[in-house]
Every structure is written in structure tokens, then in C-alpha cells.
C-alpha positions in Angstrom: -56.1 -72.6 -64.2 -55.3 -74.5 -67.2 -52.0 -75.0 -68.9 -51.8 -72.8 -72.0 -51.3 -75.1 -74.6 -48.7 -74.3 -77.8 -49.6 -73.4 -81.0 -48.7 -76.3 -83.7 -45.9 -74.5 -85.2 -44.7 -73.2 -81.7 -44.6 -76.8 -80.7 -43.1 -77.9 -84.1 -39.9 -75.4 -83.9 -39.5 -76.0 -79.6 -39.2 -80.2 -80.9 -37.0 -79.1 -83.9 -34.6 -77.2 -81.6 -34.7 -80.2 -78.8 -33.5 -83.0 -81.4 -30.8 -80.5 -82.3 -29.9 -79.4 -78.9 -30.0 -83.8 -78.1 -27.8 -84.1 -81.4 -25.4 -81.8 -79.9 -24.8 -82.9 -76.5 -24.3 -86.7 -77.9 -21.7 -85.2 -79.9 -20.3 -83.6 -77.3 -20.3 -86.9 -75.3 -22.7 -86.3 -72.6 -24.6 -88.6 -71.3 -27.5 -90.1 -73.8 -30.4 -90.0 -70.6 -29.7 -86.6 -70.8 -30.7 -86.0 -74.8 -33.3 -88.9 -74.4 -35.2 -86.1 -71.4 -34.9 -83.2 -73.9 -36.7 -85.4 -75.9 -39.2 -86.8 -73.9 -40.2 -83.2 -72.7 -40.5 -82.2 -76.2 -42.7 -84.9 -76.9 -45.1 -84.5 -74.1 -45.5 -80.3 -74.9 -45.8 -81.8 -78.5 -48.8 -84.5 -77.3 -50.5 -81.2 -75.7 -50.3 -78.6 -78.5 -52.9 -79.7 -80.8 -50.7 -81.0 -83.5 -53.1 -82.9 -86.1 -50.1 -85.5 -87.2 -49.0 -86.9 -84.3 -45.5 -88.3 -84.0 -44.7 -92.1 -82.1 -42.2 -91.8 -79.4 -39.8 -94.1 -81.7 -39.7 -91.7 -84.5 -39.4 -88.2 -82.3 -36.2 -90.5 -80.8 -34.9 -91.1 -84.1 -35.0 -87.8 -85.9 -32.4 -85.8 -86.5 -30.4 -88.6 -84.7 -30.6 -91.5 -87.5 -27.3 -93.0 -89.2 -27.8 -90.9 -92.4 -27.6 -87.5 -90.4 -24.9 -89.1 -88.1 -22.8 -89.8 -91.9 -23.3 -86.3 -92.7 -22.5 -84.7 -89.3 -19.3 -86.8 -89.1 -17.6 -84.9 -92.2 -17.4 -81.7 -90.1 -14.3 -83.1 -87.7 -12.5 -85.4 -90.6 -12.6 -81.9 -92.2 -11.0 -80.7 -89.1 -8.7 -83.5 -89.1 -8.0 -83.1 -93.1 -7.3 -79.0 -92.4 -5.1 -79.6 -89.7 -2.6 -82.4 -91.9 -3.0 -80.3 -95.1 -1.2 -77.3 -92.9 0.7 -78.7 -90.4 1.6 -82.5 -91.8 4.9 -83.2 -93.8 5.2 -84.0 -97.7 4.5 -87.7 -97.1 1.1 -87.1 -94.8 0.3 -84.3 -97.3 0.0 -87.0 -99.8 -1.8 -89.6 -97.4 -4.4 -86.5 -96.4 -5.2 -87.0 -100.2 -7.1 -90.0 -99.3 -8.8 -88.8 -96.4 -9.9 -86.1 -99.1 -11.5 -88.4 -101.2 -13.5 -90.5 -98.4 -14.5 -86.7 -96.9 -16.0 -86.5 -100.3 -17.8 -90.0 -100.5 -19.6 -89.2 -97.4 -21.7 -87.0 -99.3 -22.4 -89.8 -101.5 -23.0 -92.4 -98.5 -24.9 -90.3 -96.4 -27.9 -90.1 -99.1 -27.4 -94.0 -99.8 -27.9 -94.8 -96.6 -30.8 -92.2 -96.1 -32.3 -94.0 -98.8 -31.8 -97.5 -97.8 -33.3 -97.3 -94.0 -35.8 -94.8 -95.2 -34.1 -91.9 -93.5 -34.9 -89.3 -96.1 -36.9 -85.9 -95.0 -36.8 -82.7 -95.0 -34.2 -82.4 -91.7 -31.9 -84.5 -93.9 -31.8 -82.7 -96.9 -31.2 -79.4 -95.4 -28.4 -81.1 -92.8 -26.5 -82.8 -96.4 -26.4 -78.8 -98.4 -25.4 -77.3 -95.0 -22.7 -79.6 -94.8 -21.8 -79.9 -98.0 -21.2 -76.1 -98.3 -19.3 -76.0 -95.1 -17.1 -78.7 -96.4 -16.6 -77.5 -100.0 -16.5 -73.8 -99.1 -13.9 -74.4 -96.0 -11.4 -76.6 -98.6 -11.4 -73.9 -101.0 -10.3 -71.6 -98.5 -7.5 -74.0 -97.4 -6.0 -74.3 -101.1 -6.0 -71.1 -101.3 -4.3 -70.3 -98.3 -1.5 -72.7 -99.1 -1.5 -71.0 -102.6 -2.6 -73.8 -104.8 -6.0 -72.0 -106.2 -6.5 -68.3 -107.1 -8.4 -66.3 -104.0 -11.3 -65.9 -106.9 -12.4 -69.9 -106.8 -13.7 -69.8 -102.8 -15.0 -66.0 -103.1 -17.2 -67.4 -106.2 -18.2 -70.3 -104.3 -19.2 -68.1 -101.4 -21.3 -65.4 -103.0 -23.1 -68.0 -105.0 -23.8 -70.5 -101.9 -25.0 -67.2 -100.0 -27.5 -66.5 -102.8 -28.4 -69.6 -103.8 -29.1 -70.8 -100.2 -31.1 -68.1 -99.1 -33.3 -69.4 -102.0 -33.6 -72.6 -100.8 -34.2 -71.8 -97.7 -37.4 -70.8 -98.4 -38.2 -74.4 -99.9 -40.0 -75.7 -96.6 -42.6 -73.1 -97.4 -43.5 -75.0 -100.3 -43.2 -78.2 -98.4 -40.3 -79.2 -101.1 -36.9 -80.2 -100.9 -34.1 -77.6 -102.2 -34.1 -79.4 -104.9 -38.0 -80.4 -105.4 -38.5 -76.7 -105.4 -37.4 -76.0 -109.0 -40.1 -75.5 -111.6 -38.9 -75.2 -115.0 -37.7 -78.4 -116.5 -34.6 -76.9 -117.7 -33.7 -75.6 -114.0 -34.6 -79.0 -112.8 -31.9 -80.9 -115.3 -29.2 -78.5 -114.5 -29.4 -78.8 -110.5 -30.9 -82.0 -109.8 -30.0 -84.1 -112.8 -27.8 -86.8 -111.9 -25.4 -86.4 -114.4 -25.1 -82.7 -113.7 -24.1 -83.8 -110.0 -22.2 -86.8 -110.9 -20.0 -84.1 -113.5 -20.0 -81.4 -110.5 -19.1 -84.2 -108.0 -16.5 -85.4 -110.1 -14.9 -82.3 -110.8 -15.0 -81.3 -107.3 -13.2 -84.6 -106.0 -10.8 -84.6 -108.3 -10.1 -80.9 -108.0 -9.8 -81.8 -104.0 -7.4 -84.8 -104.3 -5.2 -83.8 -106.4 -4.7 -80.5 -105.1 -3.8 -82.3 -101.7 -1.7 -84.4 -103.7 0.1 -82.0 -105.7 0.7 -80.5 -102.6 2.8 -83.2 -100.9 4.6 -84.2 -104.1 5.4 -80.8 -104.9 7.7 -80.9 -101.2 8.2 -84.6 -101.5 9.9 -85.0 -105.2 11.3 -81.4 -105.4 14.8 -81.2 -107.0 14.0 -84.6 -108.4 13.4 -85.9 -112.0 9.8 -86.1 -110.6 9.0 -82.5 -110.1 7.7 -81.9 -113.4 5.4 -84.6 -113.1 4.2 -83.0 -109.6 4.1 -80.0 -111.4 1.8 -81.4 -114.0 -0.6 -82.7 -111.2 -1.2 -79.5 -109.6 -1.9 -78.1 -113.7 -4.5 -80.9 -113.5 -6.1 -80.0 -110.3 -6.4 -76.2 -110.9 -8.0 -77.1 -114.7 -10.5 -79.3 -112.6 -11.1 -76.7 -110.0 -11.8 -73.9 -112.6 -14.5 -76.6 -114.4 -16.1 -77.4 -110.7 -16.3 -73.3 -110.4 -18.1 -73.0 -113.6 -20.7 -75.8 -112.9 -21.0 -74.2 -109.9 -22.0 -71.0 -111.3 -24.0 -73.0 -114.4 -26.5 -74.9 -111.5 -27.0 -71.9 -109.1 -28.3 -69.7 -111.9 -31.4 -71.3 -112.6 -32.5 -71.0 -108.7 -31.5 -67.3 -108.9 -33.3 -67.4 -112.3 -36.4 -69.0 -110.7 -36.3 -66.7 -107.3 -38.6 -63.8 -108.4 -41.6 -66.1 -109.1 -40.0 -68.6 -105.9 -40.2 -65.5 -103.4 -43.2 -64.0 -104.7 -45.7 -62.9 -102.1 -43.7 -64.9 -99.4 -45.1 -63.1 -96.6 -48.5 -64.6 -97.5 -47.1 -67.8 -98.3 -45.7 -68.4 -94.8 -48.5 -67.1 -93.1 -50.7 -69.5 -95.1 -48.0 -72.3 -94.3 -48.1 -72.0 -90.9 -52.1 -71.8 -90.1 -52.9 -74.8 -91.7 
């Protein structure tokens, strides 16, 4: 009897779900032989299901595994790292954390240079950088306010609007776009992809993240000082800038939410399609 072979989208998700399962035990630190099999065996059922676009052994061992999606992947345990000296470190580490902060933050940046320097950009990639991002910039806002630097209202905005917008998104691949390639109206593209839109939102948001970090320390370090205005002053600074990142943030989601009805429209069909051709 002959093997039953897999459908091309069968095959595509089981390769999909190796590189990530490969991705994780490297991170984990088990042996490399052992994510280079998962591979391999991925591969072969790949070779067998009837694929039209093949894919070269080279490239099935470099995705999902590349620099640019090892950069992004590598923010999640500095943010660990960051969490843990924001709440347990004293006023001087506090301020030193502040730094950390900021090179959390240019890891967004680098990841994407990189991507785009060793031609590492894709689909994988762009959905990795927004999960990532969101984890990092949703977790942070959480911390402040936890040590009672923000208002409760600034990570419960950011939450409801990275739900909504991101289940929008989501549904990009169907299209065969980015998250961002998906907008249609030139106005929605300019307010979410426009580089000075996300250099502005960027800004704010590192800004916002340092300081705060920084106020933090200084607040401990310089208090019953003649300095503790001027920490004072800071952390004024820092909740202006997060206030202007939550309003960009609420200014760039709404033209996905804006675009969604005619994005989603007849998506049952539009999957269905996707996945027979």
C-alpha cells in the first residue's frame, strides 16, 4: 500500500510547527542534531506532499532560525532580566536598568536592519517582530504600573487595542501581505506604516520607557536631596511621553479597525480559496 501523501497546506503548517518546535529546543539548549532531525523529517514529508514551490534543504534550515528572528527572540529574557532589576534592584541598578531599557528597545530597530541586510525578511519575520513587540511593550506597561509610576488606564488601553488590532492582522496571510502591506486606504497606510508615524510612536515609547526607569531609581536615590525636584520633574516628563505614546497608539490602530469590515469580508471564502491553490 502506498504512503498517503499530505496535502500542501497540511505539509506547509506540520514544517511551520517543526522550525518552531527546532527554534525552541535550541533555546532551550538542547542539542542542535536534535532540531536539525525535526527538520530533516519535515523536509522529507514536505518533498512528498506535492508542494508546487519546493524549498532547498539550506533554506528549510535557515527559517525561523536566521539572525534577524534570533534579535527578536532574544528581547523576551533581557525583558525578563529588565523586570526582575526594575522590582527587585536598588536605586542605583534602577537607574542602570534604564539602559538596558533603551537597548531592549533598539532591538526592535536592529532586528528589521539586520532582516533587511542578509535578506531575512518574510512573512515568519514580520509576524515574530509584532508578537514580540507587543509582549515587550504590553508587559512594561504593566510593570510601571505596578510600581505606580503610570495610571492602570495606559497598559489596559494598550491591551484592548493590541487584542483588536491583532486579530486583524492576523488575517493578513490570507491576503499574502504583511500586517502592514495589508492596509488599503492611503491615509490608513501613512498613519501605520509611515516611517515618521513609527519613528514618533518609537520615540515616544523609548522615551516614555527610560525615563520611567529612571525616574524610578532617582526618585529612591536623590530623595531628601536638593535633587528630588529634579527626579520629580523626570518622572512629569515620562508620564507626558507615555500619555502621547497611548494616543499614537490609539491614532494608528484605528485605521485597521476602520479598514476590518471590508478586510474580513467573506473570509470564510477567502481562506478556502487561499488554501486550494
Amino acid at each position: 500500500m502506498s504512503q498517503a501523501r499530505a496535502s500542501p497546506p497540511v505539509a506547509r503548517d506540520l514544517l511551520t510547527c517543526a522550525c518552531w518546535q527546532a527554534t525552541l529546543f535550541q533555546w532551550c539548549g538542547l542539542a542542535k542534531p536534535l532540531s536539525n532531525a525535526i527538520l530533516g523529517t519535515a523536509s522529507r514529508v514536505l518533498c512528498t506532499s506535492g508542494v508546487p514551490h519546493m524549498v532547498s534543504a539550506h533554506q528549510i534550515d535557515d527559517w525561523g532560525l536566521d539572525m534577524a528572528n534570533a534579535i527578536t527572540l532574544a528581547r523576551i529574557p533581557l525583558l525578563i532580566v529588565v523586570i526582575v532589576l526594575l522590582f527587585l534592584g536598588s536605586p542605583l541598578i534602577r537607574v542602570v536598568t534604564a539602559g538596558l531599557v533603551a537597548v531592549l528597545i533598539f532591538m526592535d530597530t536592529l532586528d528589521g536592519i539586520v532582516a533587511r541586510h542578509r535578506q531575512e525578511t518574510g512573512m515568519l519575520g514580520s509576524k515574530l517582530d509584532i508578537a514580540v513587540d507587543r509582549i515587550v511593550e504590553q508587559v512594561m506597561w504593566i510593570v510601571y504600573a505596578q510600581l505606580g509610576l503610570i495610571s492602570a488606564a495606559i497598559p489596559i488601553i494598550f491591551i484592548i487595542r493590541g487584542g483588536l488590532v491583532d486579530t486583524v492582522r492576523s488575517f493578513s496571510v490570507v491576503w499574502g501581505e504583511t500586517s502592514f502591506g495589508m492596509m488599503q486606504t492611503k491615509w490608513g497606510r501613512r498613519l501605520v506604516a509611515s516611517n515618521f508615524m513609527r519613528f514618533v510612536y518609537g520615540g515616544a515609547k523609548v522615551i516614555a520607557f527610560c525615563t520611567l526607569a529612571l525616574a524610578l531609581g532617582l526618585q529612591d536615590l536623590w530623595e531628601g536631596t536638593s535633587k528630588e525636584d529634579w527626579a520629580r520633574a523626570l518622572w512629569i516628563l515620562a508620564v507626558v511621553c507615555s500619555w502621547i505614546a497611548t494616543a499614537i497608539c490609539i491614532i494608528r490602530g484605528a485605521p485597521v479597525l476602520w479598514e476590518a469590515p471590508s478586510l474580513l469580508r467573506d473570509l470564510d471564502d477567502k481562506v478556502e480559496k487561499q488554501t486550494t491553490q
